[in-house]
C-alpha positions as CSV (number, residue, x, y, z in Angstrom):
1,X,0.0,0.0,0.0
2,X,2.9,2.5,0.9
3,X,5.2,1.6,-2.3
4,X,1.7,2.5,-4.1
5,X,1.1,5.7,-2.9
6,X,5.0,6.3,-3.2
7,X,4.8,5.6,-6.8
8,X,1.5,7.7,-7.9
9,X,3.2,10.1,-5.8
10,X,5.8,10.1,-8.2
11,X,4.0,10.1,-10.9
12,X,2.2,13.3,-10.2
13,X,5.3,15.0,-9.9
14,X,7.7,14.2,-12.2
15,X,6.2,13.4,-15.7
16,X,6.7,14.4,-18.5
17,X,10.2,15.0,-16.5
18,X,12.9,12.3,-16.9
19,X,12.5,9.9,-13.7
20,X,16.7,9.4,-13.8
21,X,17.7,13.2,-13.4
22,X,14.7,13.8,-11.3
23,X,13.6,13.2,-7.4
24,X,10.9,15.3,-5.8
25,X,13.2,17.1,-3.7
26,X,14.8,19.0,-6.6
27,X,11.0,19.9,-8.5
28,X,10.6,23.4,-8.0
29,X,9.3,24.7,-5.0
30,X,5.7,25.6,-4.6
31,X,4.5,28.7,-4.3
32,X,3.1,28.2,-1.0
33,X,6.6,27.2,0.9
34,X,8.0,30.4,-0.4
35,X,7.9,32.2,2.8
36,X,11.3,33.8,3.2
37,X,11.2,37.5,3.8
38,X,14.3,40.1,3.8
39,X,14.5,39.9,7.2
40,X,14.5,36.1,7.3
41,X,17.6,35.7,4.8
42,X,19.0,38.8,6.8
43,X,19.0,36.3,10.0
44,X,20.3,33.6,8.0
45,X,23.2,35.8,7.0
46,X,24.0,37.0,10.5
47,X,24.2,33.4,11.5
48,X,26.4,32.2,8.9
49,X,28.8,35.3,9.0
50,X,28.8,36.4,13.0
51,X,31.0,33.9,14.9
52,X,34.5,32.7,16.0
53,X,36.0,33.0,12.7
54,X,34.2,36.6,11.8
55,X,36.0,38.3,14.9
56,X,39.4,35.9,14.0
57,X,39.4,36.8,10.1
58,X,41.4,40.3,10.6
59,X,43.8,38.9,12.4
60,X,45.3,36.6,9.8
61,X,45.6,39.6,7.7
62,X,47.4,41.5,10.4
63,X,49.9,38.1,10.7
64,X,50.4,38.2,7.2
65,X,51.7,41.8,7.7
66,X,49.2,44.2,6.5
67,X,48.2,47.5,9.0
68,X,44.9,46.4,10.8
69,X,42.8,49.0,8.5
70,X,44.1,47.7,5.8
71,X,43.2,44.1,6.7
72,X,39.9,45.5,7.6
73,X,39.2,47.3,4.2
74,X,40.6,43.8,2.2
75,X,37.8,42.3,4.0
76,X,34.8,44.5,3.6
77,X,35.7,44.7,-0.5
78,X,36.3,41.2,-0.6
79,X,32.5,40.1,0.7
80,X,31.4,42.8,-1.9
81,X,32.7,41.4,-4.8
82,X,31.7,38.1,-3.2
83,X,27.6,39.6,-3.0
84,X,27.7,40.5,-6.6
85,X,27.4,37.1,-7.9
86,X,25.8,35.6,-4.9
87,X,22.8,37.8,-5.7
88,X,23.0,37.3,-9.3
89,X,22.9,33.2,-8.3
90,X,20.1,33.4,-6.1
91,X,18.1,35.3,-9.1
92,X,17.3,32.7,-10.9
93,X,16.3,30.2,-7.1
94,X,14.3,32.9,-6.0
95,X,12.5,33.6,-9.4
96,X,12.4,29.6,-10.2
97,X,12.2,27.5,-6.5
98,X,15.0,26.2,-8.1
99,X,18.1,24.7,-6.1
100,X,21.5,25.5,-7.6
101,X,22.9,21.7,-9.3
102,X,19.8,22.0,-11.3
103,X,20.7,26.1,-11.9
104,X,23.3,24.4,-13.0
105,X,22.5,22.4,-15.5
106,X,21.6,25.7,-17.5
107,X,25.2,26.6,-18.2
108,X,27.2,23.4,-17.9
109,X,24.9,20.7,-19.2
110,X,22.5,17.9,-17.4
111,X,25.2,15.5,-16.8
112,X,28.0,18.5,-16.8
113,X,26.7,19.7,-13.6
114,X,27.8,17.1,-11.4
115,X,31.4,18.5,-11.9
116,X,30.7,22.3,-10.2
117,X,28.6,20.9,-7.7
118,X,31.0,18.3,-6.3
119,X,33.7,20.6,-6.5
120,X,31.3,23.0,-4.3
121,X,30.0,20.0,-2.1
122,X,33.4,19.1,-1.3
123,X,34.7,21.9,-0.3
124,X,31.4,22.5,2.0
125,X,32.5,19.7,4.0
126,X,35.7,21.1,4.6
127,X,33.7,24.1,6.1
128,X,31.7,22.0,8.1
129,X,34.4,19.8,9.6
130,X,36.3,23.5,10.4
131,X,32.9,24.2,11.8
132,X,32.3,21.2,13.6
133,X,36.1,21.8,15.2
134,X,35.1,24.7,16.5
135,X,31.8,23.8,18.2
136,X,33.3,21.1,20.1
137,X,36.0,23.7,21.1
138,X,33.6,25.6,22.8
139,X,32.2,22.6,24.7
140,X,35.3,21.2,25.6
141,X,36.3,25.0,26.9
142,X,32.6,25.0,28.8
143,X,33.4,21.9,30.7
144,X,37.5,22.5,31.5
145,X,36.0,25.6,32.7
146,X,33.2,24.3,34.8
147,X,35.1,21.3,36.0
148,X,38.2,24.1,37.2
149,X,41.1,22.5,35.0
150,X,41.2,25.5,32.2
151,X,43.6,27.6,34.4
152,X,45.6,24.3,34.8
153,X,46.0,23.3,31.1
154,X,45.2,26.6,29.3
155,X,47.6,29.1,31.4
156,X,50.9,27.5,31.0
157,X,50.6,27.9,27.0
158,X,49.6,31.2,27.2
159,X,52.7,32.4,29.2
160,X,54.9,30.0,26.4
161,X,53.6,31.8,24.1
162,X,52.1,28.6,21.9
163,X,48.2,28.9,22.5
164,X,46.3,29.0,19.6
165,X,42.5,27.5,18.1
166,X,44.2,24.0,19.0
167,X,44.4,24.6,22.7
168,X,41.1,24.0,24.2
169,X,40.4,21.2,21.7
170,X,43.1,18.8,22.7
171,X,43.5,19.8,25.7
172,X,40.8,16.5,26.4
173,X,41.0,14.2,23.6
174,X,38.4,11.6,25.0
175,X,36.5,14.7,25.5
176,X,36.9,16.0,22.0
177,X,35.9,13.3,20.0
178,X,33.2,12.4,21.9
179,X,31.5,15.8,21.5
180,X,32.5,15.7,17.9
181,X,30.2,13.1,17.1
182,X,27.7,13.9,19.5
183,X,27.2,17.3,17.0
184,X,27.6,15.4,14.0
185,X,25.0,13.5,15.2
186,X,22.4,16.6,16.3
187,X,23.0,18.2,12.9
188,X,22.0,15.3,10.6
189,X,18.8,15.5,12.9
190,X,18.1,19.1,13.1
191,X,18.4,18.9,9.2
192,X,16.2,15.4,8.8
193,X,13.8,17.0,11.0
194,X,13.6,20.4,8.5
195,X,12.6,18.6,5.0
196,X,11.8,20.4,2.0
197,X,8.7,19.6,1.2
198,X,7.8,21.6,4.1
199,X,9.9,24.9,3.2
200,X,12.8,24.3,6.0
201,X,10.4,26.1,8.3
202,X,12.7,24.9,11.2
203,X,15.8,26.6,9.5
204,X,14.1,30.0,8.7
205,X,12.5,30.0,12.4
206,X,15.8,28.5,14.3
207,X,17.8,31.5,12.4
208,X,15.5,33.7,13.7
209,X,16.4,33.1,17.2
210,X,20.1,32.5,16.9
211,X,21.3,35.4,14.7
212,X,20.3,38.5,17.4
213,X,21.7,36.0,19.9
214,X,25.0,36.0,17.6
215,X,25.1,39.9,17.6
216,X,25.4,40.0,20.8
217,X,27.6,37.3,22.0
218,X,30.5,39.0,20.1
219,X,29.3,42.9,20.9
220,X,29.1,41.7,24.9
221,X,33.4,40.2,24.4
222,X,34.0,43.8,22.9
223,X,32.1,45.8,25.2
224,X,33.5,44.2,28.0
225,X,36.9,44.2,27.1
226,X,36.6,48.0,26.3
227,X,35.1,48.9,29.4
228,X,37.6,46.5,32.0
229,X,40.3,47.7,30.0
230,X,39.0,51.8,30.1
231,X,38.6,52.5,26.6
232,X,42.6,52.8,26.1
233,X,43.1,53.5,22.3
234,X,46.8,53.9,23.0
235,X,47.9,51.8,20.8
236,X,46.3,50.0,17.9
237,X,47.8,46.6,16.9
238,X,51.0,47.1,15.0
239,X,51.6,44.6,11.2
240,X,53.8,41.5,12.2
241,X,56.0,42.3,9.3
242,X,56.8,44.4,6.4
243,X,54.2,45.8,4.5
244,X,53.4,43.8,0.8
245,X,51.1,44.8,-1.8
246,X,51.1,40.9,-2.8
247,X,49.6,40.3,0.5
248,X,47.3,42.7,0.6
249,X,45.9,41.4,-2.6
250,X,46.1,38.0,-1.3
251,X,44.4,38.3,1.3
252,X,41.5,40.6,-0.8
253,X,41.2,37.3,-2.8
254,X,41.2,35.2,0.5
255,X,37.6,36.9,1.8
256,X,36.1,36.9,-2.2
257,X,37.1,33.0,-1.8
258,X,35.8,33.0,2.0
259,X,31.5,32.5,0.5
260,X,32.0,31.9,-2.7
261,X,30.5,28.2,-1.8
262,X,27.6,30.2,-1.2
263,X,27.8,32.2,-4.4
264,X,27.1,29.3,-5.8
265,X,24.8,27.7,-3.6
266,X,22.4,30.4,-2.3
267,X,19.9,29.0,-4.5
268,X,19.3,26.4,-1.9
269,X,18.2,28.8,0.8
270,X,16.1,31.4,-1.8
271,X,14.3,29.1,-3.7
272,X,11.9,29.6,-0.7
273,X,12.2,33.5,-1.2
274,X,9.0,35.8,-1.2
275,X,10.5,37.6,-4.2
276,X,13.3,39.0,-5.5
277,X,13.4,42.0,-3.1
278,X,13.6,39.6,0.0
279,X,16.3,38.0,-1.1
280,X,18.2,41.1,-2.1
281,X,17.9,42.9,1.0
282,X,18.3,40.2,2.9
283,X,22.1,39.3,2.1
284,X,23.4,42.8,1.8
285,X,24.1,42.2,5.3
286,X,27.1,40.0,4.8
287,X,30.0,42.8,4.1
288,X,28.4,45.0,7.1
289,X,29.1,42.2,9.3
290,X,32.8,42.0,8.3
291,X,33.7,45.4,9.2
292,X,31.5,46.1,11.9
293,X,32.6,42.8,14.0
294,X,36.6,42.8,12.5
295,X,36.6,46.5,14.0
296,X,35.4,44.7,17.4
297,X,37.8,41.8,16.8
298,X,40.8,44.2,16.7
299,X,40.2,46.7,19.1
300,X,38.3,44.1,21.8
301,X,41.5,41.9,21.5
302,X,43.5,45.1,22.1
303,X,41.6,45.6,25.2
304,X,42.3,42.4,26.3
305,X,46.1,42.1,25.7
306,X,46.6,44.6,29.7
307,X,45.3,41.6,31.0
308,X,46.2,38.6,29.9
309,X,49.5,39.8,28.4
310,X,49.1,37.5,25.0
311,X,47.4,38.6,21.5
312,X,44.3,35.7,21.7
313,X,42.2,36.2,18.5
314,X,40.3,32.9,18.9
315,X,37.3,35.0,20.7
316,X,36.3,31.5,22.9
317,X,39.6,31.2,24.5
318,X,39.6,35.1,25.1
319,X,36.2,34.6,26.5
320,X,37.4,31.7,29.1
321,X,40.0,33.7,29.9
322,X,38.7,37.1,30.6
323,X,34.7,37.2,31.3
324,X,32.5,36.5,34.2
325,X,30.8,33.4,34.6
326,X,27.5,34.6,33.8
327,X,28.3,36.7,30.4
328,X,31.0,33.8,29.8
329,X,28.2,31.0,29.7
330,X,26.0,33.2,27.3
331,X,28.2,34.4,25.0
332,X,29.9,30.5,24.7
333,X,26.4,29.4,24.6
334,X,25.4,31.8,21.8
335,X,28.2,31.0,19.8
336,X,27.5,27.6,19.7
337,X,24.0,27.8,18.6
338,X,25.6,30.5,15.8
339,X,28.5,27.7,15.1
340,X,25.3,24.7,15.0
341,X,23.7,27.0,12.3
342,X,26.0,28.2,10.0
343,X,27.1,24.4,9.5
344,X,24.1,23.0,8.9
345,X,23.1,26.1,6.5
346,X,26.1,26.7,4.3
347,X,28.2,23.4,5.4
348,X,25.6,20.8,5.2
349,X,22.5,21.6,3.9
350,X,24.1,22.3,0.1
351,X,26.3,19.5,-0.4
352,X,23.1,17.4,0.3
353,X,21.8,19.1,-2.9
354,X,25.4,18.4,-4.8
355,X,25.9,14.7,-4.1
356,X,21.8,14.1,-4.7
357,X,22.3,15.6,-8.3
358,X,25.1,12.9,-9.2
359,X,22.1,10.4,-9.3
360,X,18.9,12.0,-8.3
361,X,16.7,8.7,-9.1
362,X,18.2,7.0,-6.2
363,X,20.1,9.7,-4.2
364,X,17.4,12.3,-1.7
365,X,18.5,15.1,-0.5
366,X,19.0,13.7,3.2
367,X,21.3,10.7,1.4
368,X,23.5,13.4,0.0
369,X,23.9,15.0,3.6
370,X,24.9,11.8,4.9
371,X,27.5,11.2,2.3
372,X,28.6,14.9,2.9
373,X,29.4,14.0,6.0
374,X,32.1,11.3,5.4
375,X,33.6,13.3,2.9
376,X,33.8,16.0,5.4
377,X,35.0,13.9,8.2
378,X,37.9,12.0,5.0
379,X,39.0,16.0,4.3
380,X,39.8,16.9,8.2
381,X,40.6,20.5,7.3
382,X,40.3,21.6,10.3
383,X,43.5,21.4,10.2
384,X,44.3,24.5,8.2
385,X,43.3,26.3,11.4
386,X,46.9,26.2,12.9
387,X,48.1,29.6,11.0
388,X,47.4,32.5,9.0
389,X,49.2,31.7,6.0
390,X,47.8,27.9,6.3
391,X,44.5,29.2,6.5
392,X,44.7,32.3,3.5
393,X,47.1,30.2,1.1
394,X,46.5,26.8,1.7
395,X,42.4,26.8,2.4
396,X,41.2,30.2,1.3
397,X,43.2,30.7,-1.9
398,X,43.4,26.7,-2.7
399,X,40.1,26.2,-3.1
400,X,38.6,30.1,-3.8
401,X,40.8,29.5,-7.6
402,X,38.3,26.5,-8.5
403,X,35.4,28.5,-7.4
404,X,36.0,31.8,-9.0
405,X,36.1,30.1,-12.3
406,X,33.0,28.1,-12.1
407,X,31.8,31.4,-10.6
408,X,32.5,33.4,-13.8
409,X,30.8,30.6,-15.9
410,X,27.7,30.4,-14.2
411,X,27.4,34.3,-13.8
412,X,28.7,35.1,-17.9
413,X,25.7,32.4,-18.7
414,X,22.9,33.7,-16.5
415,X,23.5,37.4,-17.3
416,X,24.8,37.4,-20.7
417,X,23.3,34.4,-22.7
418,X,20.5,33.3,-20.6
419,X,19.9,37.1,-20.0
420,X,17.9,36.0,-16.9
421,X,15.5,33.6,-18.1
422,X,15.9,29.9,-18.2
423,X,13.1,26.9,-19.3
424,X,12.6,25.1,-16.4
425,X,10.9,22.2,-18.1
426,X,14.4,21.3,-20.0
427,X,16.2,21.4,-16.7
428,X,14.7,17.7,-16.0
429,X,14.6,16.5,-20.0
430,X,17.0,14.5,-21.5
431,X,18.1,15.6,-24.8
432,X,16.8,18.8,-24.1
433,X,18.4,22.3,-24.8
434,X,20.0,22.0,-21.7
435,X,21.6,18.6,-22.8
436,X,24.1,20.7,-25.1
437,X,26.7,17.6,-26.2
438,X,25.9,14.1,-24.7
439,X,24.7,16.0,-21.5
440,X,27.7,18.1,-21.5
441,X,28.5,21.7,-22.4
442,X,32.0,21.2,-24.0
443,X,32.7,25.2,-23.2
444,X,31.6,24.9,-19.6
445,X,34.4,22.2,-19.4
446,X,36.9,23.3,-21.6
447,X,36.9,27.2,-19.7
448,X,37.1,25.3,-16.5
449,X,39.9,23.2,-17.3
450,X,42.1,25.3,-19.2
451,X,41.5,28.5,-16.5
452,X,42.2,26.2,-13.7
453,X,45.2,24.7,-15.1
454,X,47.0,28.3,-15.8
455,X,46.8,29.5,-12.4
456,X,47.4,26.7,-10.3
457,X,50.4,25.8,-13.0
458,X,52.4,27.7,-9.7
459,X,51.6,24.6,-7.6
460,X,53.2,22.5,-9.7
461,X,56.3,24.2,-10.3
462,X,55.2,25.7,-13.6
463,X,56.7,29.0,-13.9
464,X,54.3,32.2,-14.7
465,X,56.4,35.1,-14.7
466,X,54.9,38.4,-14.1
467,X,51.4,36.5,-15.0
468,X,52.2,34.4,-11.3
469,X,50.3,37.4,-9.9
470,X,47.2,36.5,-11.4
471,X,47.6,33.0,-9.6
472,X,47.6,35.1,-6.2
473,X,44.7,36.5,-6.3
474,X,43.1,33.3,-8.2
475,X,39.4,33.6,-6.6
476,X,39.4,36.8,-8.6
477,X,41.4,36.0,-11.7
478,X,39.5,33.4,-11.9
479,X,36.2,34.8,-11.9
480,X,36.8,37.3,-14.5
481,X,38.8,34.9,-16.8
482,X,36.7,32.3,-16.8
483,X,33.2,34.7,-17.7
484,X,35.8,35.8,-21.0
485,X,36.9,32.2,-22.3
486,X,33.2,30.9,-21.3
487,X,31.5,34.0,-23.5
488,X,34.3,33.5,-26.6
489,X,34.1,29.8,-26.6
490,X,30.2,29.6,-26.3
491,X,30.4,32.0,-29.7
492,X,33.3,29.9,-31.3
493,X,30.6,26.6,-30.2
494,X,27.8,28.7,-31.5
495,X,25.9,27.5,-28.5
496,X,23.3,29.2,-26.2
């Protein structure tokens, strides 16, 4: 009786679609789960961007040497070039209840697709297992704390200098893995229990909640500081070594790569937009948040430096350190819940998407999020955490390259070919006009290879000469080379 009403289920909602590129997950949305206001997306925003690694993210510009306004500015100008695109993206899931693989289909093909949205699903889970890190820091810092051991452990590392994002983390090791997969195991949960066919009501209404409490946590670490500390503007934190425009530009190309996941994937989270207007309004919160809470980062660490001697940018180990038990436990508390979110909604909740278009007869959405997961937990870059340069260079940078380009593709399609407007019917036909060569567009692919493999020709010893610079700033590079190459080779193909 079930497998019966399973299948005429089916039927109603797929035909005349083809059943092997289609699941009901990925249909468009109907217009009655598109609830999402501007104010809604603006929550969602101020939970994925206010947290630990918002009020750490000016300080790995100031390690890499660049004057703390100057680190500040690179940030604010790289989440607007980020926003551009991201609100182009989230055009078409807002107008269509689309989510972005099968946006994606549009410009790279029905079976072309899978290769932008496992290159965006994997590095998703390397977000979420940085994310997931850093919630079970806080936990493990909650209970050295409350059991009276932080002193013990955490103190002698300060004074040696050595303390860092590690600190708290393995301090207990039995402690850290078992919170570790006590999250992992809340999150597949939280996410199970918000399905689509329902319009994620439990996302829109848990963001709702968590982002004011996000605000605050990390306003309450800088307004204490400030006031324990007297205001004292003495002196502003010096660069930590000479001065490079390379850097600077590096690190400019490090925050466009910081969301560019997002950029791609927003139509996951819009596709339940109002209209266009919500979702608009909504995310131009993201490069306010930089410089507002970067500006609290530097100056509340500042503050905090009379007292504990030592520059601590990881704001839970400052907050351990330095507050009162009672604003400690709600601004650890907050950031947990603001840690728990932006995982689930940028880390977790897109790669289920990704992995479910590979094979969408037989892979859900909720499949894909569990295979996300053990490719997240396989990547362990958590790791890249240790220093500034591992974390711009070696995360950032590494990945932000790939991105840009399929970035530049999707955007140089959307605006310029598609001008805005795409047949949703062919998105889930075979042999459509989506299916461009055998499934494939050949310019997608070809732009994609031939970008990537100029500027990470560096990595592998291939040398660039004065054009290395372009391999610096790859997010950006990338972005603007591959919309050029895409545009002349779809021309040259004589495709649309």
């Amino acid at each position: 009786m079930e497998n019966n009403k399973q299948s005429n289920e089916k039927e109603k909602l797929i035909p005349p679609y083809n059943s092997t590129i289609t699941n009901s997950d990925i249909l468009p949305v109907k217009r009655n789960l598109k609830r999402w206001g501007a104010l809604d997306f603006g929550m969602i925003w101020i939970v994925m961007s206010v947290g630990v690694l918002t009020w750490e993210y000016p300080w790995f510009g100031i390690f890499l040497g660049l004057p703390w306004g100057v680190a500040l500015l690179m940030e604010f100008l790289g989440n607007v070039i980020t926003l551009v695109p991201m609100i182009i993206q989230s055009h078409a899931g807002a107008k269509y209840g689309l989510a972005e693989p099968q946006v994606t289909r549009t410009r790279w093909g029905i079976w072309g697709a899978q290769l932008p949205s496992l290159v965006r699903a994997v590095i998703g889970t390397g977000w979420w297992g940085i994310q997931l890190f850093i919630f079970t820091e806080i936990v493990a810092g909650i209970y050295l704390y409350l059991s009276g051991n932080l002193g013990r452990i955490v103190m002698p590392l300060i004074k040696s200098g050595s303390a860092n994002s590690y600190t708290i983390s393995l301090a207990d090791p039995t402690l850290f893995w078992s919170v570790f997969v006590g999250v992992l195991v809340a999150e597949l949960a939280f996410l199970y229990f918000s399905p689509i066919k329902k319009g994620q009501d439990t996302l829109r209404k848990f963001s709702l909640i968590v982002g004011p409490l996000s605000i605050l946590s990390l306003t309450a670490i800088f307004l204490y500081e400030g006031f324990r500390d007297g205001w004292n503007f003495g002196s502003l934190p010096p660069a930590f070594g000479p001065f490079s425009p390379i850097a600077a530009l590096s690190f400019l190309a490090g925050n466009t790569a910081n969301w560019l996941t997002m950029a791609i994937s927003m139509p996951d989270l819009v596709r339940f937009s109002k209209s266009q207007k919500s979702q608009i309004y909504g995310q131009l919160v993201l490069p306010v948040t930089y410089i507002v809470f970067g500006a609290m980062s530097v100056l509340g660490t500042l503050f905090a430096y009379n007292l504990v001697h030592s520059t601590i940018i990881d704001p839970v180990l400052l907050s351990l350190l330095t507050l009162p038990a009672p604003l400690l436990m709600f601004v650890l508390l907050s950031l947990l819940l603001e840690t728990f979110g932006v995982n689930t909604l940028a880390n977790l909740l897109p790669p289920g998407y990704d992995i479910s278009n590979i094979f969408p007869k037989k892979i859900t959405w909720f499949r894909g999020v569990l295979i996300a997961t053990a490719v997240g937990l396989a990547l362990g870059a958590w790791s890249f955490l240790g220093s500034a340069y591992n974390f711009v260079d070696n995360w950032l940078l590494a990945y932000g390259t790939a991105l840009g380009v399929i970035v530049g593709i999707n955007i140089a399609d959307y605006v310029f070919l598609k001008k805005f407007s795409l047949d949703v019917d062919a998105i889930f036909t075979k042999n459509s006009k989506y299916w461009y060569w055998k499934g494939i567009n050949p310019a997608s692919m070809i732009t994609f290879g031939v970008v990537s493999a100029f500027l990470y020709a560096p990595v592998f010893g291939v040398k660039l000469g004065p054009l290395e610079v372009l391999s610096e700033v790859g997010p950006i590079s990338g972005l603007l080379m591959g919309m050029a190459l895409y545009l002349l080779l779809m021309r040259l193909f004589k495709l649309r």
